[in-house]
C-alpha positions in Angstrom: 30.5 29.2 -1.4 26.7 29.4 -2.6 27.0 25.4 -4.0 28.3 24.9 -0.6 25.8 26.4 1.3 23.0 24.4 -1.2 24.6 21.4 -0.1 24.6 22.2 3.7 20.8 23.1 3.4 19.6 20.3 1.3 22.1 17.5 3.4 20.4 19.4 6.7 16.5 19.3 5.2 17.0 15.1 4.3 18.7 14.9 7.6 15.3 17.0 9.8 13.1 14.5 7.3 15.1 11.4 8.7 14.2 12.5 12.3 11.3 13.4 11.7 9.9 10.5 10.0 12.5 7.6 11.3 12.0 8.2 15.1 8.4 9.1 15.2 7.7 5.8 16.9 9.8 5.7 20.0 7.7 8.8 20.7 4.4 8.4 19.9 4.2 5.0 20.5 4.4 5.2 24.1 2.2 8.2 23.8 -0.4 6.6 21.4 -1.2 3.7 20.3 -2.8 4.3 16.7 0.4 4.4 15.8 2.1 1.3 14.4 5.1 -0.2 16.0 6.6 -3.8 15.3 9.1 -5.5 17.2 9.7 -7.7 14.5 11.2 -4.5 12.3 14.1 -3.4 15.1 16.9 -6.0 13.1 16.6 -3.2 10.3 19.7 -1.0 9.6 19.3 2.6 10.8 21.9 3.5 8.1 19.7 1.9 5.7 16.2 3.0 7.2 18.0 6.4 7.3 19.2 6.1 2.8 15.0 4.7 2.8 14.1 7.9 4.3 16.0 10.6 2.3 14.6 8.7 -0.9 11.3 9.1 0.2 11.8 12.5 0.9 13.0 12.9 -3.1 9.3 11.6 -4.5 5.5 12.7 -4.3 2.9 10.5 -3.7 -0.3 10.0 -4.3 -2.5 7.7 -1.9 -5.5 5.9 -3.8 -7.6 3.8 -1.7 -11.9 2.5 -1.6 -13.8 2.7 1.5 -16.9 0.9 2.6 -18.1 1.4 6.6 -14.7 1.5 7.4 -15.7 4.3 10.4 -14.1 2.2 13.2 -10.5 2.2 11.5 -10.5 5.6 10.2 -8.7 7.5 13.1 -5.6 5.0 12.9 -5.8 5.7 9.0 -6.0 9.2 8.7 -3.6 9.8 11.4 -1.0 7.2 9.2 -1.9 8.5 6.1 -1.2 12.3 7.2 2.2 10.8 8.9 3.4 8.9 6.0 2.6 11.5 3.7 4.4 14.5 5.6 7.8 12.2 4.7 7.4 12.8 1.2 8.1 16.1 -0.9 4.4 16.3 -1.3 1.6 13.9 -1.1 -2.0 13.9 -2.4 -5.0 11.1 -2.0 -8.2 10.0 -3.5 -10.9 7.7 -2.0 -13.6 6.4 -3.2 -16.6 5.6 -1.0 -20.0 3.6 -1.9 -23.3 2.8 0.1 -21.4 3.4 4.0 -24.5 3.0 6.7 -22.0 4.0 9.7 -20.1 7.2 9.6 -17.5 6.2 6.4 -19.5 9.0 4.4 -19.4 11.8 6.8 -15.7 11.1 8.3 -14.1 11.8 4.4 -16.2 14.3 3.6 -14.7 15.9 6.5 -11.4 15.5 5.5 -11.5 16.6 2.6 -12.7 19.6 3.7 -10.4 20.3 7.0 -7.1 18.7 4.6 -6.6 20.2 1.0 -4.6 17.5 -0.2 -7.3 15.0 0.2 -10.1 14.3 -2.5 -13.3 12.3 -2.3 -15.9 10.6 -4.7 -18.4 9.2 -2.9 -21.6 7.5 -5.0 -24.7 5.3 -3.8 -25.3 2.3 -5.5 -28.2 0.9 -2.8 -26.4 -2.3 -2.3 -26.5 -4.0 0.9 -23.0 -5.6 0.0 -20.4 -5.4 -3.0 -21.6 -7.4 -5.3 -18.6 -8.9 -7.1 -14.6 -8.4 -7.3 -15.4 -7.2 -10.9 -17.5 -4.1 -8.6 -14.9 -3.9 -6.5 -12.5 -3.5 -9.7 -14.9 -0.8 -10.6 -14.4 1.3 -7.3 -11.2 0.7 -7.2 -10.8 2.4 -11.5 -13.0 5.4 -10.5 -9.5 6.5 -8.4 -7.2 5.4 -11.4 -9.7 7.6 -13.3 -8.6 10.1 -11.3 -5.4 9.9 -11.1 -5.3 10.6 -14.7 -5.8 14.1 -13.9 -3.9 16.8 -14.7 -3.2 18.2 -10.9 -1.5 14.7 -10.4 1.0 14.4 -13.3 3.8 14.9 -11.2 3.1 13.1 -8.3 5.4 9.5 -9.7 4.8 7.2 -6.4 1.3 5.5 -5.7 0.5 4.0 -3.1 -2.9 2.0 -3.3 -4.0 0.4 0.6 -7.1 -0.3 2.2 -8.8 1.6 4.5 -9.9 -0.8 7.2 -6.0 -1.9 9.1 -6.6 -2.0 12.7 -3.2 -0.8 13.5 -2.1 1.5 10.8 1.8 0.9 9.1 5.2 0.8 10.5 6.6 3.5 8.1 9.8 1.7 8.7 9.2 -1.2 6.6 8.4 1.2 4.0 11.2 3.3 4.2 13.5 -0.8 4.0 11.5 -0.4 0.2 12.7 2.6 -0.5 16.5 2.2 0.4 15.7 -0.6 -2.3 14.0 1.2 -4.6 16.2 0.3 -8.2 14.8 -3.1 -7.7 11.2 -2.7 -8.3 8.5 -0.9 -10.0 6.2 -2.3 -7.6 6.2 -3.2 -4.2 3.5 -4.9 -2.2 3.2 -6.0 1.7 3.4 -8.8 3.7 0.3 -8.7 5.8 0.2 -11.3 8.4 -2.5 -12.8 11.3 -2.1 -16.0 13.2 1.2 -16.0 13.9 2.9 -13.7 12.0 1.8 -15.8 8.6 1.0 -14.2 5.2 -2.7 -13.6 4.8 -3.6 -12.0 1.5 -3.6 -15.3 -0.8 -5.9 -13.7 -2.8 -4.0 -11.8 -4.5 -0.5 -13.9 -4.4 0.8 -15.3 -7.3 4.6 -16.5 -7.7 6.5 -18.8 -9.6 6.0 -21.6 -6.9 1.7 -20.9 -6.3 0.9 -19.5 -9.5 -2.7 -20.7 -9.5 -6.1 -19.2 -8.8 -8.7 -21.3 -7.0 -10.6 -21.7 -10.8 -7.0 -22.7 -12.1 -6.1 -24.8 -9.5 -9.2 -26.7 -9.8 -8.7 -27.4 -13.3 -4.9 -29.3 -12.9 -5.9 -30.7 -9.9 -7.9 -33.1 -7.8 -6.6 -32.1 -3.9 -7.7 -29.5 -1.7 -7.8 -26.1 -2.3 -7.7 -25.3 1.3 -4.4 -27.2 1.3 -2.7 -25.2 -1.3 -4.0 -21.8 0.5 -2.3 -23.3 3.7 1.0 -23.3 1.8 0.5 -19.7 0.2 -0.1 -18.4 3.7 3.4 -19.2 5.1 5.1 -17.2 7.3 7.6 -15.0 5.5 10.3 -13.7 7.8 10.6 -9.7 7.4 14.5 -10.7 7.3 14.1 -12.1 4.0 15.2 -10.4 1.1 12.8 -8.8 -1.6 10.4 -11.8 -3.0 9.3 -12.0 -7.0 6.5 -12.2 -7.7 3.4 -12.0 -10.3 1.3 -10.6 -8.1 0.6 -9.9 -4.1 -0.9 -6.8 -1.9 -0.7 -7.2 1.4 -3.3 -4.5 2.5 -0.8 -1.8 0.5 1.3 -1.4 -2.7 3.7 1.0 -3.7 3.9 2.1 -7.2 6.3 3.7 -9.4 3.5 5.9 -11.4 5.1 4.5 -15.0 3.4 0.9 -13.7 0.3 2.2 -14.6 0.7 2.7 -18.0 -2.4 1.7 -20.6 -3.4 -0.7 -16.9 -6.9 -0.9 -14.7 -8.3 -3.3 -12.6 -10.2 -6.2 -13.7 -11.1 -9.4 -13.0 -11.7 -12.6 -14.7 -14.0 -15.5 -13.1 -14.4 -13.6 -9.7 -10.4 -13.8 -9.2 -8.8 -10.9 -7.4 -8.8 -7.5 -8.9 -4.8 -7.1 -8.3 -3.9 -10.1 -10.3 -5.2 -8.6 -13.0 -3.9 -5.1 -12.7 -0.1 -6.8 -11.6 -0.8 -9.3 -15.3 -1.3 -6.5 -17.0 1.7 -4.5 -15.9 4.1 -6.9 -16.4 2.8 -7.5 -20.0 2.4 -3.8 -21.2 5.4 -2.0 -19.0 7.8 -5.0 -18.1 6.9 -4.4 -14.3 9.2 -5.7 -11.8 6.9 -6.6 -9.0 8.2 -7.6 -5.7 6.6 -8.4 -1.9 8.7 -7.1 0.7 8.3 -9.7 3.8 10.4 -6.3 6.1 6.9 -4.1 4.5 4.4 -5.9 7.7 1.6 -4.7 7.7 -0.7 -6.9 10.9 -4.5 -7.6 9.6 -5.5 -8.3 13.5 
C-alpha cells in the first residue's frame, strides 16, 4: 500500500512537471512574447517531449554563463533562465560580468540579490572591448572556477549559454535532448539566422569541416569564406543527433563528468569551445553531439 502510494505521488509530481514545463508556450506565448516559441519544433513527439520532460525533472542544473552590456537581452534571459530552471529538481547559476557601460552590472547584481539561487562575479578590467578569445577563455574559467565549489557537487547537468539571445529558448528542443539523453555527454545547439541556417561556425568542428580558419589556411589555397558558407548549412531540426568535435550554438548542455581535469583555452585566437570540446574528448571520452531539434534563433 505505502510503495503504491510512492508510486502514485512520484508518477503524479513528473506528470504536474510535464504540464508545467511542456505547455508553458501555448500560454504565455500569446500572452508574452519574451518567451520563445518555434513553429519549426511542432513535428516533435508529445510522448517523447513528455519522457524529455520527466528526465529533466530527475537532474539539477547549474547555468554558467559571461556577460558583457548584454542590458537589452536580459529580461528575455532571466525570465528563460528562471523558466527552464523551475523544470529541473533544482537549478543554480553563475555569471560572470566585466567592464558593462549600460546596465549589465546593476541588472545581476539585482538578481542575485531578489533570487538565491543566482551567483555573481563581476570584475573591471578598464577595457573598451575583450581583447582576445584567450580573455574570453579567461571569463568564461572564472565560472568553471566556480563550479568547483563545494555547494555545487551535486548539481550533474551544466548548461553553459550566452547571455545576449534576442528571443530566449524553446524549452522544447531541450527537453527532444533529454528524452535522448544515453547518447551524449554533451549536447550543443543549432543556432540559426538567415533562413533558418547554422550560424555558430566558430565553434563547429566535424568529421566533414574539421578545420579552423589558421588550419584551413595551411592545406589550402581557396576561400575561407567559401568553406564558412558550407559550415553554415541549414540543418533541419528533423534530423537526428549530429557528431561532432565541437559546436555551441549559443548553449551546451553538459553531463557535469565532461568537465573532468577540462577549461577553456584557445590556441592562435581559435574559439574557446574547440578547445574545451578537444580536451573532453581526450581526457573523458566525451560523446559530443549538436542537436539540429535544440534551435536556438540568433535574430
Amino acid at each position: 500500500m505505502i510503495l503504491s502510494k510512492i508510486k502514485w505521488w512520484l508518477t503524479l509530481g513528473s506528470t504536474l512537471a510535464f504540464l508545467i514545463c511542456a505547455f508553458y508556450w501555448k500560454q504565455t506565448h500569446l500572452e508574452s512574447p519574451s518567451l520563445e516559441f518555434l513553429s519549426d519544433l511542432n513535428f516533435l513527439d508529445q510522448e517523447l517531449l513528455k519522457k524529455g520532460f520527466e528526465e529533466i525533472k530527475a537532474h539539477k542544473v547549474l547555468f554558467l554563463g559571461i556577460s558583457r552590456d548584454n542590458a537589452h537581452h536580459f529580461p528575455v534571459m532571466k525570465k528563460h533562465i528562471e523558466e527552464l530552471g523551475s523544470c529541473f529538481q533544482d537549478y543554480r547559476a553563475i555569471f560572470f560580468e566585466n567592464d558593462s557601460t549600460d546596465a549589465t552590472k546593476m541588472q545581476l547584481l539585482e538578481w542575485s540579490k531578489t533570487n538565491s539561487k543566482i551567483e555573481v562575479i563581476s570584475q573591471d578590467f578598464h577595457l573598451e572591448k575583450r581583447p582576445s578569445i584567450e580573455f574570453l577563455a579567461h571569463c568564461r574559467n572564472r565560472t568553471l572556477e566556480k563550479m568547483h565549489n563545494k555547494i555545487y557537487q551535486d548539481y550533474d547537468i551544466v548548461i553553459v549559454l550566452d547571455m545576449d539571445l534576442p528571443y530566449g529558448i524553446d524549452f522544447r528542443g531541450i527537453a527532444s535532448s533529454f528524452y535522448q539523453i544515453h547518447r551524449w555527454d554533451v549536447v550543443t545547439s543549432n543556432g540559426v539566422f538567415e533562413n533558418k541556417k547554422m550560424y555558430d561556425a566558430f565553434a563547429f568542428r566535424n568529421e566533414q569541416f574539421p578545420y579552423s580558419r589558421t588550419e584551413y589556411h595551411k592545406i589550402s589555397h581557396s576561400s575561407y569564406n567559401s568553406y564558412l558558407r558550407s559550415i553554415q548549412k541549414n540543418y533541419s531540426p528533423q534530423e537526428d543527433l549530429i557528431s561532432v568535435y565541437s559546436a555551441f550554438g549559443a548553449l551546451g548542455i553538459y553531463k557535469r563528468a565532461a568537465f573532468e581535469g577540462c577549461f577553456y583555452s584557445s590556441e592562435h585566437e581559435d574559439c574557446e569551445h574547440v578547445a574545451l570540446h578537444r580536451c573532453m574528448i581526450e581526457k573523458n571520452n566525451a560523446r559530443i553531439m549538436m542537436n539540429p531539434a535544440q534551435m536556438i534563433r540568433y535574430d
